[in-house]
N, C-alpha and C positions, 0 to 999 in steps of 0.2 A: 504494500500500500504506500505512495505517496501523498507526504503532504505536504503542504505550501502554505505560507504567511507571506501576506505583501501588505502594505502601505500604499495606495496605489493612488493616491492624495488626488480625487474627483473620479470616478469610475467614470463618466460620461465622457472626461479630458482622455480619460487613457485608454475607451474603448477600441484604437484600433489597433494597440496594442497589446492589450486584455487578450483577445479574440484570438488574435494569433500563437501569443503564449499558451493560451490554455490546450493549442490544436497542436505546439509542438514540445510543450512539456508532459503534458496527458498527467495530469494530479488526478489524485482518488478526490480528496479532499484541499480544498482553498478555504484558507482566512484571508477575508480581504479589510481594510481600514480605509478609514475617511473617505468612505465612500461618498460622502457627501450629497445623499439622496433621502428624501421620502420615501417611504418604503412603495406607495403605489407607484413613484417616478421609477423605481429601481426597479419595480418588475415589468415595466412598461416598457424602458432602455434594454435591461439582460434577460428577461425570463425567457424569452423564445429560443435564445441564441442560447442560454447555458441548458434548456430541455431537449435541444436538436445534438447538444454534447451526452446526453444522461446525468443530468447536475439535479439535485433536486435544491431548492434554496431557501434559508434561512436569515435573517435580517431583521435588523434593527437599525432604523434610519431616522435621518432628520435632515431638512434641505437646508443647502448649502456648508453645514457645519458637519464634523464629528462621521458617526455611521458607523459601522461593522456588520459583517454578512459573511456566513458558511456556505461553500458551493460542496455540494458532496454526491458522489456518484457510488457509493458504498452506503449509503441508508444516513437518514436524517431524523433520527427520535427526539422526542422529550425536547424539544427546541423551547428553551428560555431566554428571553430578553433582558439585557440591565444583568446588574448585580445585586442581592436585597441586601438590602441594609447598608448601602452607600448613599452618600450623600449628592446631592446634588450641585449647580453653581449658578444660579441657589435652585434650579431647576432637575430633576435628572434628564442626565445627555444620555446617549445614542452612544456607547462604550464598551459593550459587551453584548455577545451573545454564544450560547455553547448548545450542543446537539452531541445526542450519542453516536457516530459516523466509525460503520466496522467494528463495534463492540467498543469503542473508547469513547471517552468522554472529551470533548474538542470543546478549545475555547476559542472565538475569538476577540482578540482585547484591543482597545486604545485609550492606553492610560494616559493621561490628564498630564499637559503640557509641564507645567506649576512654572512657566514664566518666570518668572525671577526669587532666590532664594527670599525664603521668610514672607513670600507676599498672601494674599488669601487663596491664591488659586493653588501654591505651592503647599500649603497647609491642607486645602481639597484633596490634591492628589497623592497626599499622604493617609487621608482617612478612607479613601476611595481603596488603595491599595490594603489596609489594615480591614476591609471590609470583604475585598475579594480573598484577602486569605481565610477569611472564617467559611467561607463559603467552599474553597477548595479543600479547607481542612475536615469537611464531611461528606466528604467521600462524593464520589467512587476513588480505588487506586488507581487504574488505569488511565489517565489521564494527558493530556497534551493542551497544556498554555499556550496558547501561538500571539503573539503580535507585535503590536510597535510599544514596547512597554517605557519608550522615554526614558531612561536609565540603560547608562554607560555600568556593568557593574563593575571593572574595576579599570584603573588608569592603562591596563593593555589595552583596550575594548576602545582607543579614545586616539588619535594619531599624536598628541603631545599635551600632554596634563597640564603644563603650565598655560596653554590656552586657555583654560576652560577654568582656573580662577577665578570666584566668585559670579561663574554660571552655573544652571541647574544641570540635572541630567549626572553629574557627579560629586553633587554632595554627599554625605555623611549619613545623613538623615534617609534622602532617598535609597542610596544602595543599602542599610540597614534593611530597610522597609522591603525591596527585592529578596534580601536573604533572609527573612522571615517568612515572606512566601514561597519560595525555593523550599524552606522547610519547614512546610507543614505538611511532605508527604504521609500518606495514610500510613496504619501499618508500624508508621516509624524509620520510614525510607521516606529520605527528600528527593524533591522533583531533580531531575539531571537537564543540566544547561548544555543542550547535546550537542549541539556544533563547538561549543569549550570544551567537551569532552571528547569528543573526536578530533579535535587541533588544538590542544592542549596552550603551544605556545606559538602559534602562527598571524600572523598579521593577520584581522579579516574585520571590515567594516561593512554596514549595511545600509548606512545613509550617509550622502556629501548633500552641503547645503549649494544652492544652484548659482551660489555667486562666489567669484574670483576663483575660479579656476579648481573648486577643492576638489573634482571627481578626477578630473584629468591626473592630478597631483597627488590622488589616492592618500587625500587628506578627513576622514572619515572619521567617523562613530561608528558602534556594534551596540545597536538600542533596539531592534528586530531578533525579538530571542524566540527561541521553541522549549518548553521549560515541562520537560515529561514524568511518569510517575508510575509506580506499579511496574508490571512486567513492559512498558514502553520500551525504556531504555536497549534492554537486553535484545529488541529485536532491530534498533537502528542500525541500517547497513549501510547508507552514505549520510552525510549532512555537508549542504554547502550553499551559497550563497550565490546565486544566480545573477553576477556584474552583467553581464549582456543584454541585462533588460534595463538596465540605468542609462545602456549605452545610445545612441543614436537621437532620432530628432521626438523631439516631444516624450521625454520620459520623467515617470515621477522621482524624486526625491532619495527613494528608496527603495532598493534592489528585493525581491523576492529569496526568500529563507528555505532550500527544500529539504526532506528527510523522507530518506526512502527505506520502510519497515518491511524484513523478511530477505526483499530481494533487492539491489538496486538496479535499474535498468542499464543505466550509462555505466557501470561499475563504478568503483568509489577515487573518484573522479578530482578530489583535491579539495581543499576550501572556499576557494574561492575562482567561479568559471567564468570570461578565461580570467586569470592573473592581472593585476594591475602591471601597467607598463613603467608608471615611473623607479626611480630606483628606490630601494625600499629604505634607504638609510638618510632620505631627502628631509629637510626642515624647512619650516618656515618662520617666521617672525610670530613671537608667540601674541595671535592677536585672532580673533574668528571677524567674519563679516559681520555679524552684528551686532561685536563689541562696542560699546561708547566709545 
């Protein structure tokens, strides 16, 4: 079984790219993020096109902001919306939704920006997190986290740490709050960070921001995690990070995450397909583009 997480920040912007991926990577299962639709817009733009694939679909949307949606062609159970007992800002968003797909339990997440450390949105997305782990921590074991979870979890995961001083996405507080969810596996086994654990110590990012150069320059983040539980782990036979979809004209933000369970098609094919081109020991001025 394959699965796949993507960011694909507007399904409507990235459909002509969606459509072809889904025909040349062939997933079991798709988590997709910020979809940015209504959920009637969202079956009105993909439903035909992902039932002509055998996708069955699951969603949770809102127009213009936020979204998340399961595509699955291995069965879609017990489809819940949201997360209970999270908070909202001040409303609840469009941030979750999980389906049992091939005997697992599938999430898919878009965890809350939190903009700037200590601000209110920052503090949301801490209680937002501390909400979904009470929610993973009852069960089922079987499980697969997928999404854009906004946290770097440590300074490898990050192209140069001193950039990202006094930005989110690597504080203290947030990666805490990932590694309490990480371990609230059932049982008493915590979830495996599976592409961490099949590249141990390999360069691999999953999002460049779209200005000054950072993709070309393989100047990135690893905030697109797959975060598995129960007998998951044991049956991961590739995990790698799909660069070929970041690449060319009109692409989102963030590269697709895939893990191929039992079997892998491509065989176990690297971390990251293909390779970034620049050299890997390259710096830059420790500044991001949307530093002050």
């Amino acid at each position: 079984m394959r699965v796949a997480t993507w960011n694909v920040n507007s399904v409507k912007q990235r459909l002509p790219r969606l459509l072809p991926w889904l025909d040349e990577r062939q997933p079991d299962v798709v988590c997709l993020q910020e979809t940015k639709l209504a959920d009637a817009a969202f079956t009105e733009l993909l439903g035909a096109e992902a039932a002509q694939r055998g996708y069955e679909i699951g969603y949770y949307g809102e127009a213009q902001w936020n979204g998340v949606a399961i595509l699955s062609r291995v069965g879609l159970d017990d489809v819940v919306t949201g997360v209970p007992g999270a908070p909202g800002f001040p409303n609840p968003e469009a941030r979750a939704v999980s389906a049992t797909c091939g005997g697992i339990r599938v999430y898919s997440l878009y965890v809350p920006n939190g903009r700037t450390p200590d601000s209110d949105h920052y503090h949301y997305k801490l209680a937002w997190l501390a909400a979904l782990r009470d929610v993973v921590a009852a069960g089922p074991a079987d499980v697969m986290l997928c999404g854009d979870m906004n946290i770097a979890p440590t300074d490898a995961d990050v192209f140069d740490p001193e950039a990202y001083i006094g930005q989110t996405h690597v504080t203290d507080p947030e990666r805490a709050a990932l590694a309490e969810l990480q371990g609230v596996g059932v049982q008493g086994v915590e979830l495996h960070d599976v592409v961490r654990d099949k590249w141990p110590t390999e360069r691999v990012f999953t999002y460049w921001d779209y200005r000054a150069g950072m993709f070309h320059q393989d100047l990135g983040m690893r905030i697109d995690l797959v975060l598995a539980g129960g007998a998951v782990p044991d049956r991961v036979r590739a995990a790698w990070v799909d660069r070929h979809a970041r690449k060319g004209t009109g692409p989102s933000d963030h590269a697709p995450v895939i893990v191929d369970l039992d079997e892998a098609p491509d065989g176990d094919i690297g971390p990251v397909v293909p390779p970034p081109s620049a050299p890997r020991g390259r710096r830059r001025p420790a500044k991001l583009p949307q530093a002050k």
